[in-house]
C-alpha positions in Angstrom: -4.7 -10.4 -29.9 -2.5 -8.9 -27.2 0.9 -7.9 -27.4 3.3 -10.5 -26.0 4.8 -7.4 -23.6 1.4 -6.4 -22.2 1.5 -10.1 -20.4 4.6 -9.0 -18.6 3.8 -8.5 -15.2 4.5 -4.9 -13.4 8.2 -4.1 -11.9 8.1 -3.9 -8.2 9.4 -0.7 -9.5 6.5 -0.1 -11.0 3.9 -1.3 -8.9 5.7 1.6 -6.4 5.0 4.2 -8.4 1.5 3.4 -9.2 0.8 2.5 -5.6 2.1 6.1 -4.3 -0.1 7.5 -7.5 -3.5 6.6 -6.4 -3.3 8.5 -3.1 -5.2 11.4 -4.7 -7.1 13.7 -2.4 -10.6 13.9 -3.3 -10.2 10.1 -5.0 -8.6 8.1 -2.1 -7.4 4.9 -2.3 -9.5 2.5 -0.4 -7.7 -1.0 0.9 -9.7 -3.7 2.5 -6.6 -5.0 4.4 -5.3 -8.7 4.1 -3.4 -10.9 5.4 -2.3 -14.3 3.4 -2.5 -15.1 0.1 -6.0 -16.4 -0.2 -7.7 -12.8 0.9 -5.0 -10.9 -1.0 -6.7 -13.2 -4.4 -10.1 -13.1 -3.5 -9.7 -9.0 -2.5 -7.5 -8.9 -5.6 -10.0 -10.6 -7.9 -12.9 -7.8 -6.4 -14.0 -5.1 -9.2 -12.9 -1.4 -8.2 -9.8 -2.9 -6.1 -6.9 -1.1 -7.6 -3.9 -2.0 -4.7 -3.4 -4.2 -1.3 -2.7 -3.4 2.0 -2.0 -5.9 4.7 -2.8 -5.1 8.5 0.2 -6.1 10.7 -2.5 -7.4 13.5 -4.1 -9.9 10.9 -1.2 -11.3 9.6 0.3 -11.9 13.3 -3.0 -13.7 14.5 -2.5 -15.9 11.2 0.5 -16.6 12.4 -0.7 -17.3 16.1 1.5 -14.4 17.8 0.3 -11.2 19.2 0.7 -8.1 17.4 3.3 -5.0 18.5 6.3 -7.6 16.3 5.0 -10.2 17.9 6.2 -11.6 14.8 9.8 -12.1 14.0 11.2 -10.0 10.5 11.2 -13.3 8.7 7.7 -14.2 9.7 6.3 -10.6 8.5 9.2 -10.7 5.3 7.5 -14.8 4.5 3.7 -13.3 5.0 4.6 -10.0 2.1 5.8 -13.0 -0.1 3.5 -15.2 -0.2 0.9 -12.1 -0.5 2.8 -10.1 -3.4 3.2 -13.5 -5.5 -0.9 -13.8 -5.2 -1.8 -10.8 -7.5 0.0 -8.4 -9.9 -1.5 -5.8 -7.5 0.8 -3.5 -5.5 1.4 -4.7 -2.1 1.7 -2.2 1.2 3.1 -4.0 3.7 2.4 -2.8 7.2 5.9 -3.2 8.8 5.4 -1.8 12.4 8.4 -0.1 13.3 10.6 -1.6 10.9 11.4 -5.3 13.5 15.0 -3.2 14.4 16.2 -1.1 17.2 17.8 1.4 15.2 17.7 2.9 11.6 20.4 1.3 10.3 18.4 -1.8 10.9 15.2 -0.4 9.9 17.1 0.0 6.6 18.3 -3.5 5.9 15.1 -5.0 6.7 13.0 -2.4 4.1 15.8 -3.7 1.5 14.7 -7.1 2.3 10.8 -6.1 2.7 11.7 -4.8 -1.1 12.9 -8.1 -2.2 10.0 -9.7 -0.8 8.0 -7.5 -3.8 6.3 -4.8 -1.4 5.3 -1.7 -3.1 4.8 0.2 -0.1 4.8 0.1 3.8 3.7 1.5 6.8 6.3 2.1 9.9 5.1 3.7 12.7 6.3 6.0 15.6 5.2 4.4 18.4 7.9 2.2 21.1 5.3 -0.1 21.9 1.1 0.5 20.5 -0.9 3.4 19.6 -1.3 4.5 22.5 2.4 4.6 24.1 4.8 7.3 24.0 6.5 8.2 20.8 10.2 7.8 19.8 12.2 11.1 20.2 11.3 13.2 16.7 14.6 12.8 15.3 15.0 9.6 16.2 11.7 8.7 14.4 12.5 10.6 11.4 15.9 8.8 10.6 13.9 5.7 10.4 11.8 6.8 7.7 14.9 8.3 6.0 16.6 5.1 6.6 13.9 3.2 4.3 13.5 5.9 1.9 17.6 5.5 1.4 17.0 1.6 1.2 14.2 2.3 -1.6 16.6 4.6 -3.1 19.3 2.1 -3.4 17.1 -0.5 -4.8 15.5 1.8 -7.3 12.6 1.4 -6.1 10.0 4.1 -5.4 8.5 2.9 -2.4 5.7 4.2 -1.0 5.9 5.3 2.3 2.8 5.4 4.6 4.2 6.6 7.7 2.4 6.2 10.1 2.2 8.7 13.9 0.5 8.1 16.6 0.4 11.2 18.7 -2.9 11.9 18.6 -3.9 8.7 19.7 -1.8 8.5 22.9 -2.0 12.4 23.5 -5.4 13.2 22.1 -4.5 17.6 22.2 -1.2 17.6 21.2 -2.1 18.9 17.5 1.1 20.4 17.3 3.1 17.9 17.5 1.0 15.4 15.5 1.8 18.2 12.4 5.3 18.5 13.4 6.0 14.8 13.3 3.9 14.7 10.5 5.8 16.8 7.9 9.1 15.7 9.2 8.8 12.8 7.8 7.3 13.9 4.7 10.5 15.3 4.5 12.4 12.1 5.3 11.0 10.6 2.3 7.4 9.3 3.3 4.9 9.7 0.4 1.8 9.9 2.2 1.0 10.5 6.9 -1.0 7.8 8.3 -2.8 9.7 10.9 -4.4 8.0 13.7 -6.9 10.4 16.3 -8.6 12.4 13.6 -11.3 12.5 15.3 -13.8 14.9 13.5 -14.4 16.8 10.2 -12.6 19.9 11.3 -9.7 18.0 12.2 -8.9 15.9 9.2 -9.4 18.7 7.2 -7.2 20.7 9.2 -4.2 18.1 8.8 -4.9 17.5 4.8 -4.3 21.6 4.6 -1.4 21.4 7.3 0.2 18.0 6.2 2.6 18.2 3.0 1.5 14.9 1.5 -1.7 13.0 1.4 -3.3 11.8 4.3 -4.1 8.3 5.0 -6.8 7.2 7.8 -8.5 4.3 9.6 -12.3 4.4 9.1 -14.6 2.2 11.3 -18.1 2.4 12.1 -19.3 5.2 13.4 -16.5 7.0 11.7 -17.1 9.5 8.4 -18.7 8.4 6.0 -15.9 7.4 3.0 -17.9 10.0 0.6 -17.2 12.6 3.4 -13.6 11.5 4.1 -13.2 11.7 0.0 -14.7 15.3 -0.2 -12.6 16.3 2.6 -9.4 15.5 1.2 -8.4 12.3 2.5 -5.8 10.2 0.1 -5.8 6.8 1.7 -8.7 5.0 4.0 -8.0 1.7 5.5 -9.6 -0.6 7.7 -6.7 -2.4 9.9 -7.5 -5.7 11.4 -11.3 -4.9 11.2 -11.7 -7.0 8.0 -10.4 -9.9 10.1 -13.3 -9.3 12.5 -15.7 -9.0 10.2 -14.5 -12.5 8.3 -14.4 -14.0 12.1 -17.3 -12.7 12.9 -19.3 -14.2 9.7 -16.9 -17.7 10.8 -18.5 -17.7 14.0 -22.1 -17.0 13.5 -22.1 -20.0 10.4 -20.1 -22.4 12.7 -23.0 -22.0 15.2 -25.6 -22.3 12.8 -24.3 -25.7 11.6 -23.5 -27.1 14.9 -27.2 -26.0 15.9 -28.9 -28.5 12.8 -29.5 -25.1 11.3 -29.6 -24.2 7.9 -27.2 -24.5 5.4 -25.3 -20.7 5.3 -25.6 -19.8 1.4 -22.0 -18.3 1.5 -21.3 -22.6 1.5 -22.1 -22.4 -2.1 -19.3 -19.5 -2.7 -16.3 -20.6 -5.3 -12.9 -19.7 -4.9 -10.0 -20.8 -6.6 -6.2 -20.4 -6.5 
């Protein structure tokens, strides 16, 4: 029979640690994003799934708001409950750019995101989307640092997933991609999100350049996940794809029923709380 103590569930504590453990280069952690408690469960439940991620686009069209904070903080804080109460999983929370103006706001709302039972997070760089420009480097960096100091006061080891986007609003500015990079490596984040690797050469060139592991978004037409593993890559996710896909799968059965079609098989699928 089990101990009583192995029935304890983790520590958000320790869910942290773990969480910033599994981004191993050569063994990345894979998240098939989610965004409410019933596909953090079902994800959860799925053999080989060892941590969660939510996608900050997902969870805002859940909510019926746009993405970009479209949300309020207590809409995005309400969404990481609800999802971190649904598995003893760790949780990384995609934050955006932290729902404050400055870092000492960026700072009370990761304290709050850290009540809420998140593991990790992702804040980004970006003013206003991927592709627009880029807070001033400093700027950017003191946000990071402002949530690692939050994490620190909690004792918490939050994983940080920060996230910049230079290479997807200024496709040939390498340099600065890098530069922002490792600055905030050295603001506390435990792992660059990476957007605008476009090619083999390239992510390998940032997993050799960047001082922690390096998280990307895969798609189709994208590497191959066994390529991105054997080049290095700590982290592959998936963003609000894994909404499309469920949509798409929504919409092709809704139109098969409404056309006296055949009963989808998926009908048959059990679930439970």
């Amino acid at each position: 029979m089990s101990d009583a103590a192995d029935l304890t569930p983790p520590t958000t504590a320790e869910k942290a640690a773990a969480l910033a453990a599994l981004h191993v280069a050569g063994d990345p952690l894979v998240v098939v994003n989610v965004w409410d408690a019933m596909t953090a469960r079902i994800v959860a439940r799925t053999p080989g799934v060892r941590a969660l991620a939510t996608a900050s686009h997902s969870v805002a069209y859940a909510y019926g708001v746009e993405d970009g904070e479209g949300m309020s903080v207590d809409m995005a804080l309400d969404a990481a409950r609800r999802i971190t109460a649904s598995s003893d999983l760790p949780v990384s929370v995609d934050f955006e750019r932290g729902y404050a103006p400055d870092a000492r706001g960026v700072g009370e709302n990761v304290a709050r995101l850290i009540e809420a039972g998140a593991a990790g997070m992702n804040i980004e760089d970006s003013i206003a989307g991927a592709t627009s420009d880029r807070r001033p480097l400093e700027e950017a960096a003191s946000r990071v640092a402002a949530a690692r100091a939050a994490a620190d006061a909690a004792g918490v080891p939050l994983a940080i997933n920060a996230r910049t986007d230079t290479l997807a609003g200024s496709p040939d500015n390498w340099g600065e991609a890098i530069d922002r990079a490792n600055a905030y490596v050295d603001a506390g984040a435990t792992s660059i999100f990476m957007l605008g690797l476009r090619d083999e050469q390239m992510v390998a060139d940032a997993v050799e350049k960047v001082r922690a592991p390096i998280a990307v978004f895969a798609h189709p037409g994208y590497l191959p996940i066994s390529r991105l593993a054997e080049l290095g890559v700590g982290r592959i996710s998936f963003g609000p794809q894994i909404l499309g896909l469920t949509l798409h799968h929504l919409a092709e059965a809704a139109a098969q029923l409404t056309a006296h079609g055949d009963y989808p098989a998926e009908l048959s699928y059990r679930y439970e709380l």
